[in-house]
C-alpha positions in Angstrom: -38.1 18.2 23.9 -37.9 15.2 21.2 -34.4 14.0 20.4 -33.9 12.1 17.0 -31.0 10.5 15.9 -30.7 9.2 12.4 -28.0 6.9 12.1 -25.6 4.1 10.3 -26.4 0.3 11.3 -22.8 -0.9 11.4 -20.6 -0.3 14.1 -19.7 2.8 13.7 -23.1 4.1 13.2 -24.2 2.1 16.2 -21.6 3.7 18.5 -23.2 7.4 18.0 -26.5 5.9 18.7 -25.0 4.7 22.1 -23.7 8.0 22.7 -26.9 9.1 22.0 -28.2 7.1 24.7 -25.7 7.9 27.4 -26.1 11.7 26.7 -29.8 12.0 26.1 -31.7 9.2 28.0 -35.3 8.8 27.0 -35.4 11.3 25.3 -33.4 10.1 22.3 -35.2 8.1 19.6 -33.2 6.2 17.3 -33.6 5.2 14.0 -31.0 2.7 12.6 -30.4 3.4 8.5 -28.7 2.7 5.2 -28.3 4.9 1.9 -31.4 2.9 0.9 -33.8 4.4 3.3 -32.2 7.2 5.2 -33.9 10.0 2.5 -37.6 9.0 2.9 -37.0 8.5 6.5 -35.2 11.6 7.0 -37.9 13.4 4.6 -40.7 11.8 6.5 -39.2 13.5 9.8 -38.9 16.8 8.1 -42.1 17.0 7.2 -44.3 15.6 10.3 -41.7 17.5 12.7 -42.0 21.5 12.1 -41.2 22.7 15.0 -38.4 24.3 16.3 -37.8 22.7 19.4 -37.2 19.1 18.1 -33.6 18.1 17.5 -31.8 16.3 14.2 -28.9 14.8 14.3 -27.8 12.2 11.4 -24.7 10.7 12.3 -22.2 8.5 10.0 -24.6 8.9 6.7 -25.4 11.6 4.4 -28.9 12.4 2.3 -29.1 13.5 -1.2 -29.9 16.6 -2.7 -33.5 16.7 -2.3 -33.6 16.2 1.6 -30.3 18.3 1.9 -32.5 21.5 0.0 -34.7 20.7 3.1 -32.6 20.2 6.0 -31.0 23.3 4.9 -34.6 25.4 4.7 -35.5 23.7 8.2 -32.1 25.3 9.3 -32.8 28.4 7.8 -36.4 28.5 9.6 -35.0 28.4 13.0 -35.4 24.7 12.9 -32.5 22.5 14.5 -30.1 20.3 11.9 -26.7 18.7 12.6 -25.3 16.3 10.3 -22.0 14.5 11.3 -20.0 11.9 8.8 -16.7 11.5 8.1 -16.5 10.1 4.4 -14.9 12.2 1.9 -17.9 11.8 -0.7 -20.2 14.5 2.1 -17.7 17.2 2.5 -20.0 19.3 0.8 -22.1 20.1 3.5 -19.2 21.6 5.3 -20.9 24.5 3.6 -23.4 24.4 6.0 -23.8 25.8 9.5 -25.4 22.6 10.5 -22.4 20.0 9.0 -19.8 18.8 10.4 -17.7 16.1 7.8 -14.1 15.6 8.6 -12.1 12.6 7.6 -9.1 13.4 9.1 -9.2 15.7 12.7 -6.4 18.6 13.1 -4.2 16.0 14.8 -3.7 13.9 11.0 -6.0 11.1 12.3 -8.7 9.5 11.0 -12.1 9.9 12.3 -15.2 7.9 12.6 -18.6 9.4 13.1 -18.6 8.1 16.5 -15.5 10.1 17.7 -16.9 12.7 16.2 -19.7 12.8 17.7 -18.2 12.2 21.0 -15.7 15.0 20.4 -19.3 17.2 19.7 -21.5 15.8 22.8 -18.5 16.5 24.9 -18.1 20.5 23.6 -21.6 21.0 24.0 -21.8 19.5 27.5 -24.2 16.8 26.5 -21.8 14.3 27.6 -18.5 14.2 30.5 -15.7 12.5 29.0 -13.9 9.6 30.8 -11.7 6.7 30.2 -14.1 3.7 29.5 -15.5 6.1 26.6 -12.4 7.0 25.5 -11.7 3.7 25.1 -14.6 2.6 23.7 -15.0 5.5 20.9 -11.3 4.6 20.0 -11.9 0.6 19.8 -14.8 2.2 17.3 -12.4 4.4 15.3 -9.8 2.1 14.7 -12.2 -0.7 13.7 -13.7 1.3 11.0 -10.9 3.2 10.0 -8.7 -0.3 9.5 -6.2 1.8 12.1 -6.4 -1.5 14.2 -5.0 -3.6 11.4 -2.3 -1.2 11.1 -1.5 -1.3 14.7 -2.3 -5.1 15.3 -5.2 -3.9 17.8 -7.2 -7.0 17.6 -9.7 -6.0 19.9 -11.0 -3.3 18.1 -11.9 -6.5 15.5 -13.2 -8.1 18.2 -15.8 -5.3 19.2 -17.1 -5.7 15.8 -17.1 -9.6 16.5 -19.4 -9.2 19.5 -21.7 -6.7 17.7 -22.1 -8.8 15.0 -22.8 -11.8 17.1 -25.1 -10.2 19.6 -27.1 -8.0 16.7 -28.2 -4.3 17.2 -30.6 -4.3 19.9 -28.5 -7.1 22.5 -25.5 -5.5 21.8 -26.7 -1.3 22.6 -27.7 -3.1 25.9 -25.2 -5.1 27.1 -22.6 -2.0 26.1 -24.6 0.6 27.2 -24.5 -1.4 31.2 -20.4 -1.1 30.3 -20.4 1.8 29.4 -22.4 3.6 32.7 -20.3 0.9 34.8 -16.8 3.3 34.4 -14.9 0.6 34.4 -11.8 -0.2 31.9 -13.6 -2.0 28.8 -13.1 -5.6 28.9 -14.5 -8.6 27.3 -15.6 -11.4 29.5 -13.9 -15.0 29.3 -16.7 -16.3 27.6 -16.8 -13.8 25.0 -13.0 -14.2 24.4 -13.7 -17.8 24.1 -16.2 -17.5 21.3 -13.9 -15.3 19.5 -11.8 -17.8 19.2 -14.1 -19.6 17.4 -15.5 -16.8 15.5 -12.0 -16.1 14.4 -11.6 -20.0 12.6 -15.1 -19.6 11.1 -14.6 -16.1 9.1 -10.9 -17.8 8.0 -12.7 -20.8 6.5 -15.6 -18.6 4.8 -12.7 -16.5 3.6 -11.1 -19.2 2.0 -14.3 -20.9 0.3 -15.2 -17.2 -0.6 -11.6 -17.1 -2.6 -11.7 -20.2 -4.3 -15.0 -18.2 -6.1 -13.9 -14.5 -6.5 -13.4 -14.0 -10.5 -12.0 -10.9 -11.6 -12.9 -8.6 -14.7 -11.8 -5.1 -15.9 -14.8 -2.3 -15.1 -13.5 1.0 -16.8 -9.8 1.4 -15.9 -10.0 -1.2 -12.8 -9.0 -4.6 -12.3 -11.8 -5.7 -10.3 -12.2 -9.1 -8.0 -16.2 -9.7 -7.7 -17.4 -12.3 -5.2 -20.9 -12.6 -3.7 -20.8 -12.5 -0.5 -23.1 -11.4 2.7 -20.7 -11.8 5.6 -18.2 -10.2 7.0 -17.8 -8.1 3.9 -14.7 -5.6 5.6 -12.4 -9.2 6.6 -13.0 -10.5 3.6 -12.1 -7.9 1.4 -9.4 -6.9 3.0 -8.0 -10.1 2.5 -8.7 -10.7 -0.7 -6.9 -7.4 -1.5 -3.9 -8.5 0.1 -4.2 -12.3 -1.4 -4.5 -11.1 -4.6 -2.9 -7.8 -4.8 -2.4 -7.5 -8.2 -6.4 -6.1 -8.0 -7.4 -2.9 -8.2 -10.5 -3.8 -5.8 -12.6 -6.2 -4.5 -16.6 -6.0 -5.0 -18.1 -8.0 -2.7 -21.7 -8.8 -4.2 -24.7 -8.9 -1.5 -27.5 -10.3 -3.2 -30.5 -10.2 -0.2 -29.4 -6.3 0.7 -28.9 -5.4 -2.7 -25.6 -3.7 -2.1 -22.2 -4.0 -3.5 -19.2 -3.4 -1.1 -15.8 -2.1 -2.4 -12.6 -2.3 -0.6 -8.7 -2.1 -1.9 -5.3 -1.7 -0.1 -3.9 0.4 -3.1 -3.4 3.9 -1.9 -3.7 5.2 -5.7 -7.2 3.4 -5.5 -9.6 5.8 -4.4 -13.0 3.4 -4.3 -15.4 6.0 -2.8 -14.4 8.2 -6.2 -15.3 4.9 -8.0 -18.7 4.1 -5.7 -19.7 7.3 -6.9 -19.9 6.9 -10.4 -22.6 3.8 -9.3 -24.7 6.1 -6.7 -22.9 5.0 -3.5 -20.1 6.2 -1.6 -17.3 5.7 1.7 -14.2 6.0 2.3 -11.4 6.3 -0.5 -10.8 2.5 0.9 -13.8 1.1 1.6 -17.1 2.1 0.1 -20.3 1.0 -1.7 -23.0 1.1 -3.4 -27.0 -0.2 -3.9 -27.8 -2.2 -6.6 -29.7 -1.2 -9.7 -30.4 -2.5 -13.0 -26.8 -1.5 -14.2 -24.5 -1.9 -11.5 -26.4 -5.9 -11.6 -25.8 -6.2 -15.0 -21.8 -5.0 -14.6 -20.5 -6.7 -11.4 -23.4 -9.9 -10.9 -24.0 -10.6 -14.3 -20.5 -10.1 -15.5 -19.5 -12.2 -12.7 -21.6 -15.2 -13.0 -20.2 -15.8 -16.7 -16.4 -15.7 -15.4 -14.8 -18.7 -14.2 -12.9 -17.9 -10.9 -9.2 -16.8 -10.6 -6.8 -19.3 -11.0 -4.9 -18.9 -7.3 -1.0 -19.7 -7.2 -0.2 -22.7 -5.8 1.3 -22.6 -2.7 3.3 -25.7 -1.9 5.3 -26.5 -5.3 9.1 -28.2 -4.9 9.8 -27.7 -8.8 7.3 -25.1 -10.3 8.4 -21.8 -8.4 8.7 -18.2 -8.8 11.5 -16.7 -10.0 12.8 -20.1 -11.2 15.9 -19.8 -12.9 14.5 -22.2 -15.5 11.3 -20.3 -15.8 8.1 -21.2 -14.6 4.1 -21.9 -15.9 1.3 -20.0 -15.1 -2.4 -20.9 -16.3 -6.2 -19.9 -15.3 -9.5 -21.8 -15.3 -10.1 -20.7 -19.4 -7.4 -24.0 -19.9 -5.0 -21.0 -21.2 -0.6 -21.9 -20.5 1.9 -19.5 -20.0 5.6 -19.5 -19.4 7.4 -16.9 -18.1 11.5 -17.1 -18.3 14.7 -15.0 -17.8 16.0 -14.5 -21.4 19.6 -13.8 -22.8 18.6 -10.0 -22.8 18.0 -10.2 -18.5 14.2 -9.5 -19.8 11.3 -11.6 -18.4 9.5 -13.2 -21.4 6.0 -14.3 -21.1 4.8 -16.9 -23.6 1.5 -18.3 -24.0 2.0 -22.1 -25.3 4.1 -21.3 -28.3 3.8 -17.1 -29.3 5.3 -14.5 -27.4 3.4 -12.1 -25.7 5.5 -9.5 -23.8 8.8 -8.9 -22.4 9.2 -6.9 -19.3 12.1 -5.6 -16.9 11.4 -7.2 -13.6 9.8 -10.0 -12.1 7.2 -8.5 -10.3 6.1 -6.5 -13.4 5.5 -9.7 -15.7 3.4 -11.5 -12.7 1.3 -8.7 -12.2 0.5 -8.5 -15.9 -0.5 -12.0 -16.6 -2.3 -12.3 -13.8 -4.0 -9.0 -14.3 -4.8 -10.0 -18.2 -5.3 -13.6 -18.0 -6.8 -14.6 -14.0 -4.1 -16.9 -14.4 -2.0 -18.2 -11.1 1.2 -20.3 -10.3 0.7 -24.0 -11.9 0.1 -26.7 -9.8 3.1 -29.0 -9.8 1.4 -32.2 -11.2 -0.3 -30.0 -13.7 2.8 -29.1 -15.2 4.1 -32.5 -15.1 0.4 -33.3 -17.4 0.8 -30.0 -19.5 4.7 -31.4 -20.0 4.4 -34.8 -20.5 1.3 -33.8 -23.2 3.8 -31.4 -24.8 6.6 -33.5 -24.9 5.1 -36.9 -24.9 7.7 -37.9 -22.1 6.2 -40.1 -19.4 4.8 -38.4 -16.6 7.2 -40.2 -14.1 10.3 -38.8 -15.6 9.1 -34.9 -16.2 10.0 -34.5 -12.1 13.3 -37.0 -12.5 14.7 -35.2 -15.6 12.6 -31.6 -14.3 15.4 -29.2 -16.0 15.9 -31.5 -19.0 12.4 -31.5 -20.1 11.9 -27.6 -19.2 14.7 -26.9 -21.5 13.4 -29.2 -24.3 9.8 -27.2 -23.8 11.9 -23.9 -24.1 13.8 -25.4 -27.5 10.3 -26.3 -28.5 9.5 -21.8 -29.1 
């Protein structure tokens, strides 16, 4: 009897087809997929593969319409279907006999298509549970549900560390020998070692990949665009939290052709917003392929922005919250001051006009910044923007700080 398993090339997608292995043997054969050929593939099956007695399973990814009409016809012809996934965007084929999508189990948790899979190899006696799997599937779970950033679990990162240095193929091996072994999962020293390094390398990509991110409004979203092709869940993850006045981050991947979404805003739902672009995930981490108009709206829209003008982080004199007020600017070369005035109201001025007032702190940052990409001033830009304004010397802007801020303030 011919086993095929149609599944997800990331982790998560990976760890069904492991499961796959473990339960099946030989028998199994894999096919590793994206959104961008999982149809034809799926279709191709369909069609060549008639018979009754050959099983499908797609794990961790969903087809369209068109190959759903037929997986659902296959069904209804005695054929064998089961379709697992866990993002919210496939529910509809709960509606099905043969589909199982659940986000969240009965227990409040969230899922991943590899403990979900587990949980179904398990009740069908295709699989015995024990502790190295449990472990394993719940490494998985919490890596690509973000629970393990939550809970600090840092090796669930570094699972997905190993499987992206040792690629598909080296990595099914080596954790498949694990895996059989019974044994508690471990890493070895070695691989603890290179994590280490790994860990420095994605923090320095991270920053260079900041430094570019511009940001832009698409529909009623303030979005953070950066092209990247690496490590595309750290980095936006921490770009969200860098920058959190963002709605989202699109990360753009030129070679794939795919743009990844991620926020930390629960009111954010970006798998509601992937969907309006073709694509698809979780409500905090999705994407999307790129076609003719997502290119022209996040990579050409992108390329004509200069980047986000980041705070500066190690000011003595221009600081938050000042109680003399403090400047704010972005790459366009546009000023802004923002002060406490006699009505307890935070007014934001752009070089001489008045632009808003607002009631908190907080609220007037994340406006400017939202509006203008503009960040905390460097400390010796002020002291160039002040001494230009007020034709003092640049020595004595920093001796005579508060004097000279109040003169700029007199100057309204």
């Amino acid at each position: 009897m011919m086993i095929k398993l149609f599944t997800d090339s990331d982790l998560d997608g990976v760890g069904c087809a492991l499961l796959a292995a473990l339960a099946f043997g030989d028998q199994v054969h894999i096919s590793y997929c994206s959104y961008r050929n999982l149809n034809e593939r799926v279709q191709r099956f369909v069609e060549d593969h008639q018979d009754r007695e050959s099983q499908l399973f797609i794990t961790d990814l969903s087809v369209n319409a068109e190959v759903e009409q037929q997986l659902a016809e296959r069904f209804a012809a005695g054929g064998h279907v089961q379709l697992i996934d866990h993002h919210a965007t496939a529910l509809h084929f709960n509606r099905y006999p043969w589909g199982q999508v659940e986000p969240v189990n009965q227990q409040g948790m969230k899922t991943c298509a590899t403990s979900l899979f587990y949980e179904f190899l398990v009740h069908q006696q295709y699989l015995e549970r024990n502790e190295t799997l449990d472990e394993f599937v719940e490494l998985v779970r919490q890596y690509d549900t973000w629970d393990w950033d939550e809970n600090n679990n840092i090796r669930a990162k570094r699972l997905n560390d190993l499987f992206s240095m040792l690629g598909i193929d080296e990595f099914v091996k080596q954790m498949t020998e694990r895996l059989q072994m019974q044994q508690p999962f471990s890493f070895t020293d070695m691989e603890e070692f290179v994590f280490q390094i790994e860990e420095k390398k994605v923090q320095r990509y991270i920053r260079m990949k900041q430094k570019h991110m511009v940001q832009t409004w698409i529909d009623e979203y303030c979005v953070g665009i950066v092209f990247a092709e690496q490590h595309i869940s750290e980095l936006g993850n921490m770009l969200s939290k860098r920058c959190p006045h963002l709605d989202l981050i699109a990360m753009i991947n030129l070679g794939t052709k795919h743009i990844g979404f991620r926020t930390i805003h629960d009111a954010v739902d970006v798998a509601e917003f992937a969907k309006r672009f073709g694509g698809g995930g979780h409500p905090k981490a999705s994407g999307c392929l790129m076609n003719a108009d997502t290119f022209l709206r996040f990579a050409t829209t992108a390329f004509q922005l200069p980047p986000i003008y980041h705070d500066a982080e190690q000011n003595r004199y221009n600081t938050k919250e000042h109680h003399l007020g403090c400047f704010f600017k972005n790459n366009r070369e546009q000023w802004f001051f923002l002060y406490l005035n006699e009505k307890k109201e935070w007014s934001l001025w752009e070089n001489h006009s008045m632009v808003a007032s607002f009631s908190t702190w907080d609220e007037a940052e994340r406006w400017v910044k939202r509006n203008f990409a503009a960040g905390l001033a460097d400390d010796a830009l002020v002291s160039d923007y002040l001494h230009q304004q007020l034709s003092w010397q640049k020595e004595a802007v920093f001796a005579r700080y508060s004097e000279a801020v109040e003169q700029y303030k007199s100057k309204r």
